[in-house]
C-alpha positions in Angstrom: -69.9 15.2 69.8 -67.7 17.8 71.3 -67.3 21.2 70.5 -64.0 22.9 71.2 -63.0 26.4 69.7 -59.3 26.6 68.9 -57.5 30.0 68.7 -57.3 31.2 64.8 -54.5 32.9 63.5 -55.9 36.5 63.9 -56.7 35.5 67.9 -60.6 34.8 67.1 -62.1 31.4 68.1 -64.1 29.5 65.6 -66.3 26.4 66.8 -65.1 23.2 65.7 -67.3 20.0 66.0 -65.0 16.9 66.6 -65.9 13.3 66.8 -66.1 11.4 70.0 -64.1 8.3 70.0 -67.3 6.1 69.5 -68.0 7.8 65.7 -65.4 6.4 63.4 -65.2 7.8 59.7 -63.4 6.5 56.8 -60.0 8.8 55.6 -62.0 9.4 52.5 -65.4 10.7 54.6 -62.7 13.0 56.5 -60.9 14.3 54.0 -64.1 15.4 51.8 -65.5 17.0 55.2 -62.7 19.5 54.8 -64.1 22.7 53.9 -62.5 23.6 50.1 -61.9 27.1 48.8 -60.8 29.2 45.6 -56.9 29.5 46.0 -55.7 33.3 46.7 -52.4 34.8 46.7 -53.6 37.9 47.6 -51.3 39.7 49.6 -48.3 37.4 48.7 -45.2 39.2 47.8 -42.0 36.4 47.2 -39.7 38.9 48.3 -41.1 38.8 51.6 -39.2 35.1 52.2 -35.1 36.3 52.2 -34.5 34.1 55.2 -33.4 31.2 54.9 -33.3 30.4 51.6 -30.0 29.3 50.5 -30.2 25.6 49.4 -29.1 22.4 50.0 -25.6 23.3 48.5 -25.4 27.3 49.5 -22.1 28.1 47.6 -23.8 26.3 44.4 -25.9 30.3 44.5 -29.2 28.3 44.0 -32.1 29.0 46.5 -34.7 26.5 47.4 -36.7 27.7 44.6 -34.6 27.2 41.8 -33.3 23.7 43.5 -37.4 22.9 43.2 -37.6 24.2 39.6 -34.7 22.6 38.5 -36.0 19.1 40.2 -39.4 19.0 39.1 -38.6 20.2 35.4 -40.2 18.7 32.3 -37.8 20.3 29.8 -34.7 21.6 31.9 -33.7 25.2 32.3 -30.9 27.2 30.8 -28.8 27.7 34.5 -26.6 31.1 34.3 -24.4 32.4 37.0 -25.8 33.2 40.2 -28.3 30.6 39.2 -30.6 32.5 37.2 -32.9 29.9 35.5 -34.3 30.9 32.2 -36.4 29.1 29.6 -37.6 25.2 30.7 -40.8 23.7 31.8 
């Protein structure tokens, strides 16, 4: 085995035990050693991600967003100007 400790996000190290090349593990066996946890959106604000946001088609006034909603609706939004969505699923 090797232990290596990669640089986190807030600049702590944490260790990390990797195969050697003679251990093999099935996709399966490596995905369910992936630690899981609760999802949190603590901290998230969506008004925080301005940049780059206009679209595929940016003089259509639909962000990336609404070009998501609108793709993956069930029952398809009302679409006013600007491309405010309201109502769907």
């Amino acid at each position: 085995m090797i232990t290596t400790a990669p640089a986190a996000a807030d600049g702590l190290a944490s260790a990390v035990t990797l195969p050697t090349r003679s251990q093999s593990t099935s996709l399966v066996e490596g995905i369910d050693r992936i630690p899981a946890a609760a999802e949190s959106r603590e901290g998230y604000v969506r008004t925080a991600f301005k940049h780059g946001n206009a679209g595929a088609i940016p003089d259509d006034g639909c962000n990336t967003r609404a070009e998501v909603i609108l793709q993956e609706a069930v029952e398809y939004p009302e679409i006013t100007p600007g491309c405010k969505l309201t109502g769907g699923r």
